[in-house]
N, C-alpha and C positions, 0 to 999 in steps of 0.2 A: 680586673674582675673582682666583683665584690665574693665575699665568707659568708658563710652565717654568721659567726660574730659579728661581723661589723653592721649589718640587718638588724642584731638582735639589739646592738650598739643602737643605733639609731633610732630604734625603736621607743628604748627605755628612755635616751634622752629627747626625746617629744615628747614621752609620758610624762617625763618631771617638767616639761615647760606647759604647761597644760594647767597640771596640777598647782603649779604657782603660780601662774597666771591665766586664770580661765577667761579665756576669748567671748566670752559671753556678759562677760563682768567686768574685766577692763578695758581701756581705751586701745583703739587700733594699733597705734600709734607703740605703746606700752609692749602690747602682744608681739609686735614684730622685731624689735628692739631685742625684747627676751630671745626671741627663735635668735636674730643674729648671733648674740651673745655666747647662744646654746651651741651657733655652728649650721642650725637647721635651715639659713636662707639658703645657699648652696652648697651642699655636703661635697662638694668636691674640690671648694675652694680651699686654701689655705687656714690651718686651725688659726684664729686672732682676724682674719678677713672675713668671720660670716660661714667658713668653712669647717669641715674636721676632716680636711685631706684624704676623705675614704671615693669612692666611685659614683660618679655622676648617675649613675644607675639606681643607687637606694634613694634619691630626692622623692621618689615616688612613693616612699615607707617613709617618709618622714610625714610628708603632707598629706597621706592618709592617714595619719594620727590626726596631725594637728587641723584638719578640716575636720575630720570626725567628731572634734569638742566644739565643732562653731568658729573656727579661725577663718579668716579671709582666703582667696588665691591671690596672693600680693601681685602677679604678674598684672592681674586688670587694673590694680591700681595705681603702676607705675610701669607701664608695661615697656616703653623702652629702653627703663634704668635696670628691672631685673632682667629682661631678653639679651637685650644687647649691651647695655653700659656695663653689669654687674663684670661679664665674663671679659671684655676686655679693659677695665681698668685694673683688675687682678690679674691680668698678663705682664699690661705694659706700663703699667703708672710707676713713675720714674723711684717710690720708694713705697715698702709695704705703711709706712706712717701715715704719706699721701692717700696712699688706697685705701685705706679705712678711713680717712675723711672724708671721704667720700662715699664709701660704701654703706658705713653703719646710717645715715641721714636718707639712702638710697633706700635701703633694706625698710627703714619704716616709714616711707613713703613722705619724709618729710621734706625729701628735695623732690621734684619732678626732674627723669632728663629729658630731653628731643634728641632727635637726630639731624644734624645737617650735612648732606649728602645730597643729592637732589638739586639741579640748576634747572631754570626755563633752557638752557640751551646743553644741557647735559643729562639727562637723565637714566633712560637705559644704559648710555655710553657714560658712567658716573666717572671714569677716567680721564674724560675729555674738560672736566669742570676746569671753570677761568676762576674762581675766589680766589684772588691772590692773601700770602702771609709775606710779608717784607719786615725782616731781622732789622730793630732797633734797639740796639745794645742790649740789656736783658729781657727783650719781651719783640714782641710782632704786632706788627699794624694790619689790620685784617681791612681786606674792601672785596664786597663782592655781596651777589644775593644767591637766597638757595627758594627753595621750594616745596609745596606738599609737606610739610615739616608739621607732624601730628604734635599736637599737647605744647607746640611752643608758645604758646600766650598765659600758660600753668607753669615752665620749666624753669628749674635755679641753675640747672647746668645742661650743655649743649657737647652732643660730641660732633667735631669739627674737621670736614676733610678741607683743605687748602692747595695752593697749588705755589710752592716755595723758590720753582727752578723754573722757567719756560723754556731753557734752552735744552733740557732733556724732556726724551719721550714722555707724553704723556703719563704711563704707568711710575717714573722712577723722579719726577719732578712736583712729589705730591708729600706732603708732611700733615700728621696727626694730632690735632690740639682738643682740649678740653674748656672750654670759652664760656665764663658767668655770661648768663642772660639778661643779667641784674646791669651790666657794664655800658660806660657811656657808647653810644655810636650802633649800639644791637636798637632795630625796630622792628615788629612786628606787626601782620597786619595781616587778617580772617579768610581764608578762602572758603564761599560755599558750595554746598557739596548738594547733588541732586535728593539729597535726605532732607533737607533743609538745615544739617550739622552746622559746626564750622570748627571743626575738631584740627583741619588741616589749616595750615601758614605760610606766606609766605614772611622770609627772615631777609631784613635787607643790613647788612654792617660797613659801616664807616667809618672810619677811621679809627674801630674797636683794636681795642688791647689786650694780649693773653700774655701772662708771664711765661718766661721760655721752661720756667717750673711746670707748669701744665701740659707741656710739650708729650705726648706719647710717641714712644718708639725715637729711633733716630731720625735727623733732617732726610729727607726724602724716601726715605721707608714708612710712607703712609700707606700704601698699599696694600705691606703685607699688614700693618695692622686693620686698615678694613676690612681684612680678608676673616679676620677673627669676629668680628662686629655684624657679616654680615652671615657667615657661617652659623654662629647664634640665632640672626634673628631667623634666617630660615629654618632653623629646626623649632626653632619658638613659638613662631605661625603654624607651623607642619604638626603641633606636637600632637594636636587633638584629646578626649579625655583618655584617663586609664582605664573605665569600668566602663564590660559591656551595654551598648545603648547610650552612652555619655556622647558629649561634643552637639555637634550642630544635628545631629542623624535626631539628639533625642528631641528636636525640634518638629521634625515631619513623624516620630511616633506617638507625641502626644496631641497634637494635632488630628492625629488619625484618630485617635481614639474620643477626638472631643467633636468630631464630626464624621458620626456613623450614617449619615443619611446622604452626606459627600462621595461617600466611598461606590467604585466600583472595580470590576476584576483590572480595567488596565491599570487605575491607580494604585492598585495592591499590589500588581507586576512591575511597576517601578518601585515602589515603597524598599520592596523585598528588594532589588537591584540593588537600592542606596544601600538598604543597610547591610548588604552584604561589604560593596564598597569601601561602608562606614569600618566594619570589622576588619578587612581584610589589613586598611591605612592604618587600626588600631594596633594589631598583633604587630604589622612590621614597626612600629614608633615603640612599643613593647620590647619589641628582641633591641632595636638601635643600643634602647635606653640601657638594658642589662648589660650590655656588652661595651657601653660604654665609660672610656675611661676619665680622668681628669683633663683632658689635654681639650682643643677644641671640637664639634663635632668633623663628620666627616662629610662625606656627599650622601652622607641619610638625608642630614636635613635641605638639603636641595631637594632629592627626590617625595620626602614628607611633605615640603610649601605644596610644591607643583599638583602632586595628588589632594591633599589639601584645599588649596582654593579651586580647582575645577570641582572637586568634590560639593565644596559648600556652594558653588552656584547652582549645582544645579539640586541640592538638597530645597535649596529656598525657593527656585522656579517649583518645582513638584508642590510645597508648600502653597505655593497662588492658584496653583492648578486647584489644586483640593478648595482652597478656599471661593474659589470659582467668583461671579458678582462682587463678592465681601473683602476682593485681596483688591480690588482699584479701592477702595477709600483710606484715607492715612487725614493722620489728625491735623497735622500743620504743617506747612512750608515755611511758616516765621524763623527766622534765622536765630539759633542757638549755638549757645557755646557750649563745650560740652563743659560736663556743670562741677557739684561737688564731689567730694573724696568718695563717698557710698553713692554715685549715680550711676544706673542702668545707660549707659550710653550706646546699647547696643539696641534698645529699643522694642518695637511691635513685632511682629511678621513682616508687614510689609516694608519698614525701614529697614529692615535686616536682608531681608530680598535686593533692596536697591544699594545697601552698602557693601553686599558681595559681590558687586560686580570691578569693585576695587581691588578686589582679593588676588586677581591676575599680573595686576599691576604691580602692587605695591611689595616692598620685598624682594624684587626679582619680577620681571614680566616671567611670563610662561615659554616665550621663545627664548629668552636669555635662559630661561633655566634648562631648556630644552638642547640648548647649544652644551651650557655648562657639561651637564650629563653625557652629550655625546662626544665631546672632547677628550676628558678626563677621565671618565671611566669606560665609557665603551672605545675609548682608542681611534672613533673617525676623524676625516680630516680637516681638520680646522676654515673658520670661512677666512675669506682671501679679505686682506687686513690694508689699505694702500697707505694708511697712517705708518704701518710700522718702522720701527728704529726709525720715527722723522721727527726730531725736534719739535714740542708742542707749539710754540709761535709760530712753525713755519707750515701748521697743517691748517689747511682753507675752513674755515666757518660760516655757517649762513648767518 
């Protein structure tokens, strides 16, 4: 649990990175580097990692300072290196020297990461992945393709689930690597997306190399290190803003207000619906956060995605609604990449409408989170598993 001192801590030291470096006046790049330095990329990391060891809870008093002078939200700009890489390479990267080579080039967005997790024949079931790692004296020969893999055609580094043992269950025959995307035998290649995006990838590896140096976690304890990775990114999708009216809600309120002639009583009776919704998903990501410690989250951020992306679907269907006629026309289908450092890729209305429908998916689908939640925390009975304790080469594939 955080003090007032360490609040009041945190505070001051975002005032002094501000003050000597105002985000308005120096490079992105520059500004973020500082925050690292200062501690303020994640206050609950380790002091020399980006951290000042105090409670995952004040990041929120930090970055109310530092956005109040004009700083960035680093998260859109390299959003699976702060969501999900930052917290689990400060776990598990095999020494803190490692981890800040990685982390400070993270923190100021001058590496991009991906994630690869994700197979065409593994998805929801990310347990079941075939991407073999085969141990070659100090390093691993990697063969396998993943999928949906956002920002890999921008990434310098990839976090990597593999699959190292086939003769154990699928959960205990899985090892954790961190893989340059720069490396001969990694190829990528655009998937497009009903937005006309192409922000997703697929990643195909061939006879790529990882030193056993990059290796996270021990040989076939990749699991529990995803567990941290994915733990993150669902609280990281889930987080939604901190100030009332913030997040996707202040999307259908200013929208209301900029089509008064749109409006009528049912529309106003959803509007009020959301944003009740919007606050209620707010206060609970509010208490998580306070009460939260340095360690990783817990099943808040399971329950934060889940309400989170049903949320923002139907925030942006209400949105079309309103816009009535005017929500069918969208600028282009021409196939884009998502672009530079400072680019909106999140787009119009009606992009934003058709790219939540990903929201369910991605992350966690909504029944796996659904499962998650009723196992684990409510205690019901698990569903009936026919894979379990079976050796993964000897369970059937389609």
């Amino acid at each position: 649990m955080s003090t007032a001192a360490d609040a009041t801590r945190v505070e001051e030291v975002a005032g002094r990175v501000v003050a000597d470096h105002d985000p308005r006046r120096v490079p992105v790049q520059e500004f973020l580097g500082a925050c690292f330095d200062a501690g303020l990329s994640w206050v609950h990391f380790p002091e020399g990692l980006g951290g000042l060891g105090l409670s995952r809870g004040l990041q929120a008093s930090a970055d109310a300072v530092l956005q109040a002078a004009g700083g960035p939200t680093p998260f859109w700009l390299n959003p699976i290196g702060y969501g999900m890489a930052a917290p689990t390479l400060s776990e598990h990267a095999r020494s803190p020297e490692l981890a800040r080579s990685w982390l400070r080039p993270l923190a100021t967005t001058e590496d991009i990461w991906c994630q690869l997790f994700s197979e065409p024949g593994a998805g929801s079931d990310l347990a079941g992945l075939a991407t073999s790692a085969v141990r070659d004296g100090d390093s691993w020969v990697v063969n396998g393709q993943k999928v949906w893999t956002s920002l890999a055609h921008r990434a310098r580094w990839a976090l990597l689930l593999a699959r190292t043992d086939p003769d154990q269950p699928k959960h205990k025959g899985l090892t954790y690597f961190v893989l340059d995307m720069e490396a001969p035998g990694v190829r990528t290649r655009p998937l497009r997306q009903m937005t006309g995006q192409a922000e997703f990838n697929e990643v195909f590896l061939e006879d790529a190399r990882i030193p056993d140096e990059h290796r996270l976690g021990a040989v076939g304890d990749g699991w529990r290190v995803a567990m941290t990775t994915l733990m993150n990114e669902r609280s990281a999708i889930g987080a939604g803003g901190t100030e009332r009216g913030s997040g996707t809600i202040a999307d259908a309120l200013a929208l209301w207000a900029d089509r008064p002639h749109r409006r009528t009583p049912v529309l106003r009776d959803r509007l009020a619906a959301l944003w009740t919704r919007a606050e209620a998903q707010r206060l609970t990501s509010a208490r998580a956060r306070r009460t939260a410690t340095a360690g990783s989250p817990g099943p808040e951020g399971s329950v934060s995605k889940l309400v989170a992306a049903e949320l923002n679907q139907d925030v942006y269907e209400f949105c079309m609604d309103l816009l009535g006629p005017e929500g069918t026309l969208y600028g282009s289908y021409e196939v884009r990449r998502e672009g530079g450092r400072d680019a909106d890729w999140r787009g119009a209305l009606q992009q934003r409408f058709l790219r939540s429908r990903a929201n369910t998916i991605e992350g966690g689908t909504s029944e796996v989170l659904r499962n998650v939640l009723g196992e684990r925390v409510l205690g019901l009975p698990g569903d009936l598993r026919a894979d379990a304790g079976k050796a993964w080469k000897d369970v059937p594939r389609g």
